[in-house]
DSSP file (Angstrom, degrees, kcal/mol; ACC not computed):
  #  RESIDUE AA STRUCTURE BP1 BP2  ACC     N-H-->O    O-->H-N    N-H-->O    O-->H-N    TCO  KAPPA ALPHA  PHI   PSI    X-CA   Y-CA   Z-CA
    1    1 A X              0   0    0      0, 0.0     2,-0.5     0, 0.0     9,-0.0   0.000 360.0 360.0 360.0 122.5   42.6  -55.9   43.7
    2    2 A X        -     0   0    0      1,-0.1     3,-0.4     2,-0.1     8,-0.0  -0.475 360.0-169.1 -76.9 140.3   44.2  -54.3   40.9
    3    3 A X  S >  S+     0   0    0     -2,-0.5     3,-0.9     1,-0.2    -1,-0.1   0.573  74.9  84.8 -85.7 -11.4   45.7  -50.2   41.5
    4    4 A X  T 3  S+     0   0    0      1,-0.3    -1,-0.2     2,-0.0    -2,-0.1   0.337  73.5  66.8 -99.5  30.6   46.3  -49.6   38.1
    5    5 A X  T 3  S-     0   0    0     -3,-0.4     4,-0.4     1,-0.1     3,-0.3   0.684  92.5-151.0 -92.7 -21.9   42.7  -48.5   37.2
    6    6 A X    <>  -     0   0    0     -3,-0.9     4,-1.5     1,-0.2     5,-0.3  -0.458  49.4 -14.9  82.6-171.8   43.1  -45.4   39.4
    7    7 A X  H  > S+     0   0    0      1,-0.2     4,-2.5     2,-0.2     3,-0.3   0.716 124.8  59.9 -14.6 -81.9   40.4  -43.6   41.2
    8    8 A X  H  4>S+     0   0    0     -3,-0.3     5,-0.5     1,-0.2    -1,-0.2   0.957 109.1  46.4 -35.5 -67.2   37.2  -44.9   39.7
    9    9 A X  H  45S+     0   0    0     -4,-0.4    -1,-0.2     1,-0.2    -2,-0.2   0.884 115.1  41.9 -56.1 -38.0   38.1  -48.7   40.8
   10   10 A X  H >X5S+     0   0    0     -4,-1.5     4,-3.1    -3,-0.3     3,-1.0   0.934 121.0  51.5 -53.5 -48.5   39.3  -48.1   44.7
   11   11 A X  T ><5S+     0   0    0     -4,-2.5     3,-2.8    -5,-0.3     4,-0.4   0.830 113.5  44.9 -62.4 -72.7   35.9  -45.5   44.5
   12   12 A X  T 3>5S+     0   0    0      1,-0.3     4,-0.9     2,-0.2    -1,-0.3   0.428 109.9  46.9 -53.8   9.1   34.1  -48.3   43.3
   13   13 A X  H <><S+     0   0    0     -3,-1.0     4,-1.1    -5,-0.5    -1,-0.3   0.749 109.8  58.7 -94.5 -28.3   35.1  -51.0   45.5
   14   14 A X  H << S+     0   0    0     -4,-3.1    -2,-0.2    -3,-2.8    -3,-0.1   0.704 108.7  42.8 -42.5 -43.2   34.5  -48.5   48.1
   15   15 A X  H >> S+     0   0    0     -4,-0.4     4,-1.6     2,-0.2     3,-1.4   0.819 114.0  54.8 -80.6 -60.7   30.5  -48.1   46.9
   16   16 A X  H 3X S+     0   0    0     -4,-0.9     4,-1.4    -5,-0.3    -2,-0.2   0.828 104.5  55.9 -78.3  -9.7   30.4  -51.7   46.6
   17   17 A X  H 3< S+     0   0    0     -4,-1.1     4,-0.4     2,-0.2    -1,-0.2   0.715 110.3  37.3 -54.3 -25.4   31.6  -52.0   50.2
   18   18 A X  H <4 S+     0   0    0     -3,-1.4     3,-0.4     2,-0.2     4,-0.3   0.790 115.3  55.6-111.8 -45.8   29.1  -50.2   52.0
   19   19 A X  H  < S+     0   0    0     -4,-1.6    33,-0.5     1,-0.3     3,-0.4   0.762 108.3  53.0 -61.1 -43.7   26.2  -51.6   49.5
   20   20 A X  S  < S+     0   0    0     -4,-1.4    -1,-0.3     1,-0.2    -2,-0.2   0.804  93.0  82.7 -82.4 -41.8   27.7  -55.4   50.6
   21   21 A X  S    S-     0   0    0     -3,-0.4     2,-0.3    -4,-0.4    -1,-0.2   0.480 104.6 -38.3 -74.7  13.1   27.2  -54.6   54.5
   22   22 A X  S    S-     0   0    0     -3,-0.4    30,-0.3    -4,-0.3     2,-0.0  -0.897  80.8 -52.7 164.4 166.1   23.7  -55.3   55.0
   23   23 A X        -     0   0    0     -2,-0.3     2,-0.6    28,-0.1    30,-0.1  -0.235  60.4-139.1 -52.8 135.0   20.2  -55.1   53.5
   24   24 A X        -     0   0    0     28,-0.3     3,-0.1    -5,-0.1    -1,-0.1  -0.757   6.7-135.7-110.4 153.8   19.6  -51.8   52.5
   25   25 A X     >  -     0   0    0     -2,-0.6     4,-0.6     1,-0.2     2,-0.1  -0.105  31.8-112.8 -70.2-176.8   16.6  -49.5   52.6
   26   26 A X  H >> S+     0   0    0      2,-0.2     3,-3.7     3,-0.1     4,-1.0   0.716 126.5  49.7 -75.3 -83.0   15.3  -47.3   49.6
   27   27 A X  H 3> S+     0   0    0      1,-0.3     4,-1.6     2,-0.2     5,-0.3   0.572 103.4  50.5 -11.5 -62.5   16.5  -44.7   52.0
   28   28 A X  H >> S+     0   0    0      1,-0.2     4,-3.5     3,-0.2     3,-0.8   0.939 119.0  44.4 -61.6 -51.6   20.1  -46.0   53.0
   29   29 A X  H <X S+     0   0    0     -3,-3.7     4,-3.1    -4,-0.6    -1,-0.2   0.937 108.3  49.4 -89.3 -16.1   20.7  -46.2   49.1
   30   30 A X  H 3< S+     0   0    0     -4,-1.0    -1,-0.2     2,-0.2    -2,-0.2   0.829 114.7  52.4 -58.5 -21.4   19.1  -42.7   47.9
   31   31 A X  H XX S+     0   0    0     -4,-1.6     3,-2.7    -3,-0.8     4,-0.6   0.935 112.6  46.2-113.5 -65.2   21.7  -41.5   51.1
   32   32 A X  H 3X S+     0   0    0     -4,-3.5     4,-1.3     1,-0.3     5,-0.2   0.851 116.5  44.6 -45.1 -52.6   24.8  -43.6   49.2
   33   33 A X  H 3X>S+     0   0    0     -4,-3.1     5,-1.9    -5,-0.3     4,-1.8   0.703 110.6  49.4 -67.3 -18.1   23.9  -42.1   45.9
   34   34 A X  H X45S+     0   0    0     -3,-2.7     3,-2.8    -5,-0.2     4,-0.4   0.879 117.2  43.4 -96.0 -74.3   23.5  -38.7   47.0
   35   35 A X  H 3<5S+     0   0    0     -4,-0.6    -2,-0.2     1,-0.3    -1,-0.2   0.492 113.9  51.3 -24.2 -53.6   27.1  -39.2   48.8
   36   36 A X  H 3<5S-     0   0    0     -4,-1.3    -1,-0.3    -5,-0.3    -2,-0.2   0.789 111.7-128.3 -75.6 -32.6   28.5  -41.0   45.5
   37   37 A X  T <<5S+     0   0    0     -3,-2.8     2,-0.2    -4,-1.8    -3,-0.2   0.766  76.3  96.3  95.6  22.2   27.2  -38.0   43.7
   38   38 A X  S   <S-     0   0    0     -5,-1.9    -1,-0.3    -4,-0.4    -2,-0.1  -0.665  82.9 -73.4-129.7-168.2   25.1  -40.3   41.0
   39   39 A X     >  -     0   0    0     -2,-0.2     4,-0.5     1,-0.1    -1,-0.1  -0.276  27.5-128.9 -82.4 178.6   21.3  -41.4   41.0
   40   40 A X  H  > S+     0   0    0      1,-0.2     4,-2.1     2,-0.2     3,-0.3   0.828 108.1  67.0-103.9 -23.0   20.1  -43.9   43.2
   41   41 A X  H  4 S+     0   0    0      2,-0.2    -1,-0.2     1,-0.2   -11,-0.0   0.505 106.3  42.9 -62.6 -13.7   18.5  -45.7   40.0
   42   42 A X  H  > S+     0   0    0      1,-0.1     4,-0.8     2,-0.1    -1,-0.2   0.529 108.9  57.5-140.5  16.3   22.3  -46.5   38.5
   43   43 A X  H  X S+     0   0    0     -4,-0.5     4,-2.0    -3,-0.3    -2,-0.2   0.665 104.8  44.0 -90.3 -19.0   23.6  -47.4   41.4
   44   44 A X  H  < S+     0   0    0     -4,-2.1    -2,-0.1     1,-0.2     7,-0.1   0.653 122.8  52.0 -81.2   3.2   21.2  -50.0   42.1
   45   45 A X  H  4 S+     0   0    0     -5,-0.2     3,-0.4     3,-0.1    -1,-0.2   0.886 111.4  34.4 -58.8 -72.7   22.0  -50.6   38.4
   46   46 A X  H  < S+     0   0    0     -4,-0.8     2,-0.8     1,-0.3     3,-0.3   0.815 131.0  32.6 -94.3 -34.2   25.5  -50.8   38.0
   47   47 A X  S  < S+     0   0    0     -4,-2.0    -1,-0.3     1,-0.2     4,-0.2  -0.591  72.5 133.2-106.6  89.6   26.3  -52.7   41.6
   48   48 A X        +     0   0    0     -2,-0.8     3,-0.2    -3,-0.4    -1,-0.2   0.482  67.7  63.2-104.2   4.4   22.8  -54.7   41.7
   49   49 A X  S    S+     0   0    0     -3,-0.3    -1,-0.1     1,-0.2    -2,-0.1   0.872 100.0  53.7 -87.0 -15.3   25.1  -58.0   42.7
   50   50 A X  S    S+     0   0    0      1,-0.1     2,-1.0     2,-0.1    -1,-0.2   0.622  87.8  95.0 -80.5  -5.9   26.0  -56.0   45.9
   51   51 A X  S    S-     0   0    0     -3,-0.2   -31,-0.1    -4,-0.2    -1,-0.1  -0.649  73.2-137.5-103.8 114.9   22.2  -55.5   46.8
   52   52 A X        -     0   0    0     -2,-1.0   -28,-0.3   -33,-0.5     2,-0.3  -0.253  14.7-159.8 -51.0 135.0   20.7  -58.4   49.4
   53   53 A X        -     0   0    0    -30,-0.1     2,-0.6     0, 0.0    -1,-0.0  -0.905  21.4-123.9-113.0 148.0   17.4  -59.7   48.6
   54   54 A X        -     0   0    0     -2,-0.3    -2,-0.0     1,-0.2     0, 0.0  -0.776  17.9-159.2-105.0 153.3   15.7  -61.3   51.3
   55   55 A X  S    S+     0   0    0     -2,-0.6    -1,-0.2     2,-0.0     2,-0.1   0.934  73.6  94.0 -89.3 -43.1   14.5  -65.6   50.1
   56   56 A X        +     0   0    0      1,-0.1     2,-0.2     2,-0.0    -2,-0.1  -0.348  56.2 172.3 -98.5 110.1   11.8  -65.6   52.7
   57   57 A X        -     0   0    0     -2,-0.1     2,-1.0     5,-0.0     5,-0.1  -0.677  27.2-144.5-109.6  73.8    8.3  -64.4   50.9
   58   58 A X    >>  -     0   0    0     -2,-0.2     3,-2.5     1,-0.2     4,-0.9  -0.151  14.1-165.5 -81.7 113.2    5.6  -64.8   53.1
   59   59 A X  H >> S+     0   0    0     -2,-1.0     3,-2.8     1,-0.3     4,-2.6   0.919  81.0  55.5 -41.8 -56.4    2.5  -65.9   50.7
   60   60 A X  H 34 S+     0   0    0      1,-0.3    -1,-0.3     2,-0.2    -2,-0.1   0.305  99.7  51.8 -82.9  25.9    0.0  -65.3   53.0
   61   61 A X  H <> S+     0   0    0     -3,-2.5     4,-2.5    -2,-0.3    -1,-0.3   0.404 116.8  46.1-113.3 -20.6    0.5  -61.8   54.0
   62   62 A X  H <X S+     0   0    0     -3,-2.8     4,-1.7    -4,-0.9     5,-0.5   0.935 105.1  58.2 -86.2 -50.0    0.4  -61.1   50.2
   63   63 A X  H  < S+     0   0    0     -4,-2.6     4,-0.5     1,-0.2    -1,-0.2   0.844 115.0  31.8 -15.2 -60.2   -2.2  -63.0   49.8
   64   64 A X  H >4 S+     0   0    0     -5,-0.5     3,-1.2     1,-0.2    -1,-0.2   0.964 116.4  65.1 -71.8 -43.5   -4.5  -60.8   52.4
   65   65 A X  H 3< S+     0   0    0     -4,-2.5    -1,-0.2     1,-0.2    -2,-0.2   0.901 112.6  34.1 -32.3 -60.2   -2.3  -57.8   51.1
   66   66 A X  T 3< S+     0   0    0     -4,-1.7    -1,-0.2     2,-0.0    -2,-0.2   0.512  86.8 116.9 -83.9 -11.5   -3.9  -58.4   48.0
   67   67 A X    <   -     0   0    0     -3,-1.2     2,-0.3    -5,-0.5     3,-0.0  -0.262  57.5-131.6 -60.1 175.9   -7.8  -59.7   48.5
   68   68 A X        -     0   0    0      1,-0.1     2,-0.1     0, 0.0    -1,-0.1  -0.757  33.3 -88.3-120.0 159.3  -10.2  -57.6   47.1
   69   69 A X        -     0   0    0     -2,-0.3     2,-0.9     1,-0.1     3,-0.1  -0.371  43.2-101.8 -48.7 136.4  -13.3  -56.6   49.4
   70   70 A X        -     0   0    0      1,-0.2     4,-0.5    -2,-0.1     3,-0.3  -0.585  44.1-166.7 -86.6 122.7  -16.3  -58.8   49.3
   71   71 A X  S >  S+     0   0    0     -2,-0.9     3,-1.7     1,-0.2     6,-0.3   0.980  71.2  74.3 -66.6 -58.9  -18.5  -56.3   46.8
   72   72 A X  T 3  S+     0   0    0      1,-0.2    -1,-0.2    -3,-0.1    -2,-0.0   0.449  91.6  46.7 -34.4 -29.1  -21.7  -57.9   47.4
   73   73 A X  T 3  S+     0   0    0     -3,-0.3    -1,-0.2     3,-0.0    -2,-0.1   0.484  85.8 125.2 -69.9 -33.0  -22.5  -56.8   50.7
   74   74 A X    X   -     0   0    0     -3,-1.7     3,-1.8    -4,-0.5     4,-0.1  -0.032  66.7-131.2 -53.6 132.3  -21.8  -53.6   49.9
   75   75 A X  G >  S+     0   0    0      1,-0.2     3,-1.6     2,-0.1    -1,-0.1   0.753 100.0  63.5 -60.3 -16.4  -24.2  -50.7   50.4
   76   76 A X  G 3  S+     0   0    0      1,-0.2    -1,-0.2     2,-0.2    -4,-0.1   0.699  88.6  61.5 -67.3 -22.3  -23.6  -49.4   47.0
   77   77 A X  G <         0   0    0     -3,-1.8    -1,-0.2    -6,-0.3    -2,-0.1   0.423 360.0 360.0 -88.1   6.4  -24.8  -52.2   45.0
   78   78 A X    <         0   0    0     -3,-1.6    -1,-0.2    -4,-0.1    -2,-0.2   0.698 360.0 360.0 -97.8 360.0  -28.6  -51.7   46.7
């Protein structure tokens, strides 16, 4: 790591440390930003390579997430 940036680059290797150690919540990063003193919208911005995504999508929970109600049955339509 280079020292001759000063402040900003030690803070911001610091930011991207804590950001690196695990999935984060919304929570867990609104609680960095408000620490870091910036929005929580340009830190997930400016370090978005430090934020884990998880590969595992399970289809069939969106799936059901997502059906719609069978309408027909419905008392409204009589």
């Amino acid at each position: 790591m280079r020292l001759d940036g000063g402040v900003s680059v030690l803070r911001d290797a610091c930011i991207a440390d804590w950001m690196k150690a695990g999935p984060l919540t919304a929570g867990q990063l609104v609680a960095i930003a408000e620490i870091v003193g910036v929005s929580a919208a340009y830190l997930a911005s400016r370090f978005a390579y430090c934020l884990q995504l998880s590969a595992e999508i399970d289809f069939s929970r969106l799936e059901a997430a997502f059906e719609l109600p069978d309408v027909t049955s419905s008392a409204c339509l009589r």
